[in-house]
C-alpha positions as CSV (number, residue, x, y, z in Angstrom):
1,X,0.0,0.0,0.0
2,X,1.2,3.4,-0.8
3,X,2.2,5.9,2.2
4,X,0.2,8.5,2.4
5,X,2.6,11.9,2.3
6,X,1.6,14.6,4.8
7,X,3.8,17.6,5.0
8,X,3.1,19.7,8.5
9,X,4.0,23.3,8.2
10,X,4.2,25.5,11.3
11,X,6.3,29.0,11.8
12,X,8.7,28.1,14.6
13,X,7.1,24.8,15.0
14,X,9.8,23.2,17.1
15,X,8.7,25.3,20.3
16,X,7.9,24.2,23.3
17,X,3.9,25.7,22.9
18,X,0.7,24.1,23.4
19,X,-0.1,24.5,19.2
20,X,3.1,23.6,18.8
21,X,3.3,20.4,20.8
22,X,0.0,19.5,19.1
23,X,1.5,19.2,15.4
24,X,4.5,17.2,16.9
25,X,2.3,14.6,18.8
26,X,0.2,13.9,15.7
27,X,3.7,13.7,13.5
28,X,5.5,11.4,16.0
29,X,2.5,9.0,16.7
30,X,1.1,8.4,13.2
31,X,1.9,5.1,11.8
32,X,4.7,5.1,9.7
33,X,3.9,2.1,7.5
34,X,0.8,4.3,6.6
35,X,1.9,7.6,6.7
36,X,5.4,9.5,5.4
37,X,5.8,12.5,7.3
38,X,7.8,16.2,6.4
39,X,7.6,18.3,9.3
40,X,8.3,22.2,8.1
41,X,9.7,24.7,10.5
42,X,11.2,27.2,11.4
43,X,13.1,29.4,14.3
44,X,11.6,32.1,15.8
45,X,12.3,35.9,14.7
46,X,11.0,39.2,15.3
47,X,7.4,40.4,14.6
48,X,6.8,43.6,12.6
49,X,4.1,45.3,14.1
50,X,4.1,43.8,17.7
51,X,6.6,43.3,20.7
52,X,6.0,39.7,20.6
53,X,8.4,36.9,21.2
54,X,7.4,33.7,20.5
55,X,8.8,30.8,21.7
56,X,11.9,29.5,19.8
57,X,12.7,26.2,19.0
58,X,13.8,23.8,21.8
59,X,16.7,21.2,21.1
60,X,14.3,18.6,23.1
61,X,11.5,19.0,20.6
62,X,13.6,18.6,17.6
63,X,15.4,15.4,19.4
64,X,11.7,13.9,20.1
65,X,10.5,14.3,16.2
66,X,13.4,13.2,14.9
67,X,13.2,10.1,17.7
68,X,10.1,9.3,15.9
69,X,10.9,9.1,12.3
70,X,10.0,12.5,11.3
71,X,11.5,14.2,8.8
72,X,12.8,17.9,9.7
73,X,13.0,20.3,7.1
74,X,14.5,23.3,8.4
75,X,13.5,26.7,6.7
76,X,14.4,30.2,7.3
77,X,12.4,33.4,8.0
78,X,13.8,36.7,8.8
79,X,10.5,38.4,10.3
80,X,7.2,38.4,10.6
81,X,5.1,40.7,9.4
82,X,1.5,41.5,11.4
83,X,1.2,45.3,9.9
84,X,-0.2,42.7,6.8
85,X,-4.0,41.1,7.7
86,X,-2.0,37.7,6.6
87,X,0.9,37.9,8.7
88,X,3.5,37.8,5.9
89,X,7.1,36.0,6.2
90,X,10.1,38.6,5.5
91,X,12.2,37.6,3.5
92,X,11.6,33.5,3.5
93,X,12.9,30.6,1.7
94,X,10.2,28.6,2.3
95,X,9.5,28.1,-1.2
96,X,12.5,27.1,-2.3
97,X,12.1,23.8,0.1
98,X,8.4,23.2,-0.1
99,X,6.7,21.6,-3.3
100,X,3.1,21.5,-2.8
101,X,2.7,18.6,-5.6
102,X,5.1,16.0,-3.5
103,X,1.8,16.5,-1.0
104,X,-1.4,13.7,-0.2
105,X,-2.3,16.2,2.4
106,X,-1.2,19.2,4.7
107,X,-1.5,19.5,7.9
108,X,-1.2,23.6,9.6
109,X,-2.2,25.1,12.7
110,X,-3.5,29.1,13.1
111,X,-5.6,31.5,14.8
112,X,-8.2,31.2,12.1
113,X,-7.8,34.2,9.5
114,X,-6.5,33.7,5.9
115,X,-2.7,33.8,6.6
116,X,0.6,33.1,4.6
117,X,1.7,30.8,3.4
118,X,-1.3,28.8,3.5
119,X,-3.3,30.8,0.9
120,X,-1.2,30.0,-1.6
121,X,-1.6,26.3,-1.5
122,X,-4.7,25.7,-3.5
123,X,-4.3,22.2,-4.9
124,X,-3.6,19.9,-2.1
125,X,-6.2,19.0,0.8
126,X,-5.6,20.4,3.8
127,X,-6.6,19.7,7.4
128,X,-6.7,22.8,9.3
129,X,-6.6,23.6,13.2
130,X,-7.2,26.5,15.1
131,X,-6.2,27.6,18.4
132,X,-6.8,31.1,18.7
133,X,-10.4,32.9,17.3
134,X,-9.1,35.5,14.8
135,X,-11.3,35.5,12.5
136,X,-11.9,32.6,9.6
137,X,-11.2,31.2,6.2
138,X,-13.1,29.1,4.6
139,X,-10.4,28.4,1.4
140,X,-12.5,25.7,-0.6
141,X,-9.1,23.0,-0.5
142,X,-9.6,23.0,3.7
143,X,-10.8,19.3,4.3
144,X,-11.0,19.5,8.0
145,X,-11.0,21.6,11.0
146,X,-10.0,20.5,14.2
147,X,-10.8,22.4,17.3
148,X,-10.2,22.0,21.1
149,X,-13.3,22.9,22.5
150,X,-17.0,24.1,22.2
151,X,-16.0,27.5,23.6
152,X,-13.8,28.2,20.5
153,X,-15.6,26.3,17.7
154,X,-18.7,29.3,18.6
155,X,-16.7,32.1,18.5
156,X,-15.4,30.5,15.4
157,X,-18.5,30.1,13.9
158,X,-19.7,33.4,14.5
159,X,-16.7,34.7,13.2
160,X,-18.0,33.2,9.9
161,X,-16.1,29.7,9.9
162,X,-18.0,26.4,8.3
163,X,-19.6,24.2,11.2
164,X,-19.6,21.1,8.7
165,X,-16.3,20.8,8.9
166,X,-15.5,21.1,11.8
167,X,-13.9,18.0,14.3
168,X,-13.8,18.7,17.9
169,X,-10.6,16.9,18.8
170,X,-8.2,17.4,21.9
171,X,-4.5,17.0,21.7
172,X,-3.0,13.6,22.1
173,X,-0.9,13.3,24.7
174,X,1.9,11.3,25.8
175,X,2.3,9.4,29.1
176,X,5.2,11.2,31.4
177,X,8.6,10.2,31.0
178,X,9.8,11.1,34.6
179,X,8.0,9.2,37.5
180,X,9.7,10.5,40.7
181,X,12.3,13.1,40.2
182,X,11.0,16.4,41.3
183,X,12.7,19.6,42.8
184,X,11.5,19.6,46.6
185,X,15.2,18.6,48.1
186,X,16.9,21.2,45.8
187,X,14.7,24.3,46.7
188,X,14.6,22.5,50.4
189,X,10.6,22.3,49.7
190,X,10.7,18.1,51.1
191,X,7.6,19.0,53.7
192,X,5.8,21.8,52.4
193,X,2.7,21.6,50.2
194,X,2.8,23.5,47.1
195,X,0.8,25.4,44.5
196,X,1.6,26.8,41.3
197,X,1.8,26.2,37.7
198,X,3.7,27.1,34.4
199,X,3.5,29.8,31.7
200,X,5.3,31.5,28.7
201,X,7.3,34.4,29.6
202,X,4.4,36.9,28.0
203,X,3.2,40.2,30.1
204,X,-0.1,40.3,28.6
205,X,-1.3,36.8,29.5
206,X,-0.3,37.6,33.3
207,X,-3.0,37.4,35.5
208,X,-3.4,38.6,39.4
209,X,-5.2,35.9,40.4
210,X,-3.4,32.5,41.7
211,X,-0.6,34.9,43.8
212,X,-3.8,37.0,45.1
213,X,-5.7,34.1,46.1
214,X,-2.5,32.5,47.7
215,X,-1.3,35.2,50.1
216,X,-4.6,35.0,51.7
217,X,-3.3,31.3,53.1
218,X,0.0,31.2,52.9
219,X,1.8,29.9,55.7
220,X,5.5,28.0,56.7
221,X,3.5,24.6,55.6
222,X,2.9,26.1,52.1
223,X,5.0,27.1,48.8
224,X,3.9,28.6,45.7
225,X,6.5,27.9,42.5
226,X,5.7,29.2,39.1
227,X,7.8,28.1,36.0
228,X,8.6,30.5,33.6
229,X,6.0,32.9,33.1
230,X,5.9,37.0,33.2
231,X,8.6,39.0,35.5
232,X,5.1,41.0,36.7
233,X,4.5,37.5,38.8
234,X,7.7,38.1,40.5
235,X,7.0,42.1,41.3
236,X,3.2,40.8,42.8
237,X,5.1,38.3,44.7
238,X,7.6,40.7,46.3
239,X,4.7,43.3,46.7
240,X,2.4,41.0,48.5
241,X,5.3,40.0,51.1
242,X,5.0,35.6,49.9
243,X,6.6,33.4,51.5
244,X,8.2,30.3,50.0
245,X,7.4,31.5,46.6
246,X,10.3,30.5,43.6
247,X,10.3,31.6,40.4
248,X,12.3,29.1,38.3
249,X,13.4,29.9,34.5
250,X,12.6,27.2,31.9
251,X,14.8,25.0,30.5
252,X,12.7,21.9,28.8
253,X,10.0,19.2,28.6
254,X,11.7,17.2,31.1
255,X,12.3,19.8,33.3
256,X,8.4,20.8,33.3
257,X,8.2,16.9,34.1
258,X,10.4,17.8,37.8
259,X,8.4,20.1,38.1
260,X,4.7,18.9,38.0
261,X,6.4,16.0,40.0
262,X,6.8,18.9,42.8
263,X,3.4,20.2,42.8
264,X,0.7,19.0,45.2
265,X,-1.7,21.1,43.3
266,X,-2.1,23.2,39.8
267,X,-3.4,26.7,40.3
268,X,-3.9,28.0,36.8
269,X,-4.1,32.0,35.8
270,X,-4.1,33.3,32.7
271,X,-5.7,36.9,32.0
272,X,-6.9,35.5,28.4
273,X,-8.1,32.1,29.6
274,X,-7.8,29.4,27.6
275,X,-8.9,28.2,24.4
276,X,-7.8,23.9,25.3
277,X,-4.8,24.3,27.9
278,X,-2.1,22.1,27.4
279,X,-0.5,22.7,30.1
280,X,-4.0,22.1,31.9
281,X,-3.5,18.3,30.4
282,X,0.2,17.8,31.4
283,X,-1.0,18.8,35.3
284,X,-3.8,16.5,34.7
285,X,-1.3,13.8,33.7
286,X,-0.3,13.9,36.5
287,X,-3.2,13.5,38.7
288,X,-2.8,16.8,40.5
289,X,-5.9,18.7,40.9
290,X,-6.5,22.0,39.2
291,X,-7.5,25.3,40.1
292,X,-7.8,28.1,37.8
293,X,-10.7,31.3,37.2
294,X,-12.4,32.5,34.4
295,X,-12.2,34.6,31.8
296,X,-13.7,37.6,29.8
297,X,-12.0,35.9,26.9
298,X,-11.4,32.7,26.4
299,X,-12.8,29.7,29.1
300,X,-12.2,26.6,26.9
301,X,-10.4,25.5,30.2
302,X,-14.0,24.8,31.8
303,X,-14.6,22.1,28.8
304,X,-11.1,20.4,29.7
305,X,-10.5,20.2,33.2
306,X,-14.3,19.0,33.7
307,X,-14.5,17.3,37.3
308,X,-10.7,17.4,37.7
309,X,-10.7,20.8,39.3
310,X,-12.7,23.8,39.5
311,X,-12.8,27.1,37.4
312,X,-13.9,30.0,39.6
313,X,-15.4,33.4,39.5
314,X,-13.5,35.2,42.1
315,X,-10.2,35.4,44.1
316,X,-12.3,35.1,47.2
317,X,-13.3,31.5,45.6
318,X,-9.7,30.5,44.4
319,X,-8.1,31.2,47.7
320,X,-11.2,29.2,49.9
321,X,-10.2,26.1,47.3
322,X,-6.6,26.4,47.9
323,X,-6.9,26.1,51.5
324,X,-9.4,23.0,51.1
325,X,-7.1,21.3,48.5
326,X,-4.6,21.9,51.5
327,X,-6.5,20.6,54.2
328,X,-9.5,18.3,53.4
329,X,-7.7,14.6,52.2
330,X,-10.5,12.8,51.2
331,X,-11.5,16.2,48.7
332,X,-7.6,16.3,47.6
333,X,-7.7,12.6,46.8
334,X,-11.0,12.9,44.8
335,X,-9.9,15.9,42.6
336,X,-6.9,14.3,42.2
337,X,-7.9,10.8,41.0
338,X,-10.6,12.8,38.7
339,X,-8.0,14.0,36.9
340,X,-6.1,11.3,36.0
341,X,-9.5,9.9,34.8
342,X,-10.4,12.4,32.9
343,X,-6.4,12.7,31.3
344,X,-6.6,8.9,30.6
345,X,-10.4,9.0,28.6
346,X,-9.7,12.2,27.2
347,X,-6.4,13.0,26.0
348,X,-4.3,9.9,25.9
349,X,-2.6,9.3,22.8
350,X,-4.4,6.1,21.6
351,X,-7.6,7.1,21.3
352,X,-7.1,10.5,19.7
353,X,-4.3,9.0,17.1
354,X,-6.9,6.7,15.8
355,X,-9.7,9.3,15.2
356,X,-6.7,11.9,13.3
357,X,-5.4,8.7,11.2
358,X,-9.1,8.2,9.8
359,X,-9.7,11.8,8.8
360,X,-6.4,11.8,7.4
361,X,-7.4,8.5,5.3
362,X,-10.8,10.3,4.4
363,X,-9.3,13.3,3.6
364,X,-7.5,11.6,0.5
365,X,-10.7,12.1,-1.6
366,X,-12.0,15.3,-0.8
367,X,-11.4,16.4,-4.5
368,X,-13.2,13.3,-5.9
């Protein structure tokens, strides 16, 4: 039987982000007696128009695709351009490297909005996903269009996107690699219970909330340690007088690993809320229980933590269910074995590989 060839194309898509991670599950976990897979990215570089950085590719993501019998094709970009509505590439040789005829199917992620260099492949079936509501594009060679959750397939379709083809799908994910290592004897944390959670380095996602709601029970049996995210997390800290609070810089996959193994309990913020959360899903992989609040923007979140954890209205709220995390066992072991349930029907790998693989397959003929 011929392979089906599928060519992935992502700007910086060797990053460590949730839309990122997304393409590289599917590309690492599809059946290579089936499927021959190109996997197009490349680094990040400066936006025209915004004081953005994304993410830039991490050596660990590269190591994983390449692990799984993906083939890297590396291409180069000197900026991106957001002053144009379809976020041009500067200066790119992406065309020198990608041949759109070599192609059974393409496979992009986006925020929803016609956008380069995706426009300009008009021949070849592609399967879309969107992660952000930007607007929409209905280009009439778009097979498929997977989505996270309800909250953003709306919005989408009010933006003007086409309902029929859209599949509500989750991103796979992979069991944990690291069981036991953590980081409680290195930050001397062995007895203390502790919150936090992990986030981009980005001052507009920053959100008052989880550092609010923990100085109102703090104590010397608790620690709060967040993992990347925005400096203004480390100004709130020192302005609200925490104790045992650590803001650590990130390094890589496995290090997020260490450091959900330290956790006792995922408090989530995020002033945009969420339109999946996979960092929601790693926590939950880990059968810690989440806490996180809701949003004027985006509360896909509520859709995927379900029963694992609670999305609340207020600090007042956030803070109560910190302290009853901390000191009700019975709830604690409840939240927590809900969300290793949840992880394991949900988002494991198996399940979600299968359903991807058939629209692929399907996808062959949309032409016919």
């Amino acid at each position: 039987m011929k392979k089906i060839k599928i060519a992935f194309i992502k700007y910086a898509g060797c990053a460590s982000g949730g839309t990122e991670k997304f393409l590289q599950t599917i590309a690492a976990n599809l059946n290579k007696e089936q499927f021959d897979v190109d996997y197009f990215y490349c680094d990040a570089t400066p936006y025209i128009g915004w004081q953005f950085n994304h993410p830039d590719t991490q050596q660990d993501r590269v190591d994983y695709l390449m692990k799984n019998n993906v083939n890297l094709i590396k291409f180069n970009v000197e900026a991106k351009d957001v002053t144009t509505p379809t976020h041009e590439w500067v200066n790119t040789n992406f065309w020198d490297v990608f041949q759109e005829s070599k192609y059974d199917l393409i496979q992009i992620a986006r925020a929803g909005h016609k956008e380069y260099p995706f426009y300009h492949i008009k021949n070849t079936p592609i399967i879309d996903s969107i992660w952000i509501e930007a607007g929409s594009d209905n280009q009439k060679n778009i097979a498929s269009v997977f989505i996270p959750s309800n909250n953003l397939a709306t919005k989408w379709k009010r933006s003007g996107g086409d309902m029929n083809k859209v599949i509500k799908i989750a991103e796979p994910m992979e069991e944990k690699e690291i069981q036991k290592e953590n980081l409680r004897n290195e930050l001397k944390l062995e007895d203390k219970f502790i919150f936090g959670f992990h986030q981009r380095t980005q001052d507009e996602i920053y959100s008052k909330v989880p550092l609010l709601a923990y100085s109102k029970i703090q104590g010397d049996e608790t620690a709060f340690i967040l993992l990347g995210g925005s400096k203004l997390y480390y100004d709130q800290a020192k302005e609200l007088n925490l104790k045992n609070f650590y803001q650590l810089k990130f390094s890589n996959s496995k290090y997020v690993e260490k450091f959900l193994n330290t956790l006792n309990v995922f408090t989530h913020g995020r002033k945009d809320g969420e339109t999946f959360g996979v960092a929601i899903v790693e926590a939950m992989r880990n059968s810690l229980p989440i806490i996180s609040h809701r949003s004027k923007m985006n509360n896909g979140h509520i859709e995927t933590i379900g029963s694992g954890g609670r999305v609340l209205r207020s600090t007042f709220m956030y803070s109560r269910e910190m302290r009853k995390l901390q000191k009700n066992y019975k709830y604690y072991k409840f939240r927590s074995r809900r969300s290793r349930e949840i992880f394991l029907s949900d988002y494991e790998k198996s399940r979600i590989m299968s359903v991807i693989e058939n629209v692929y397959k399907k996808s062959i003929g949309y032409f016919n």
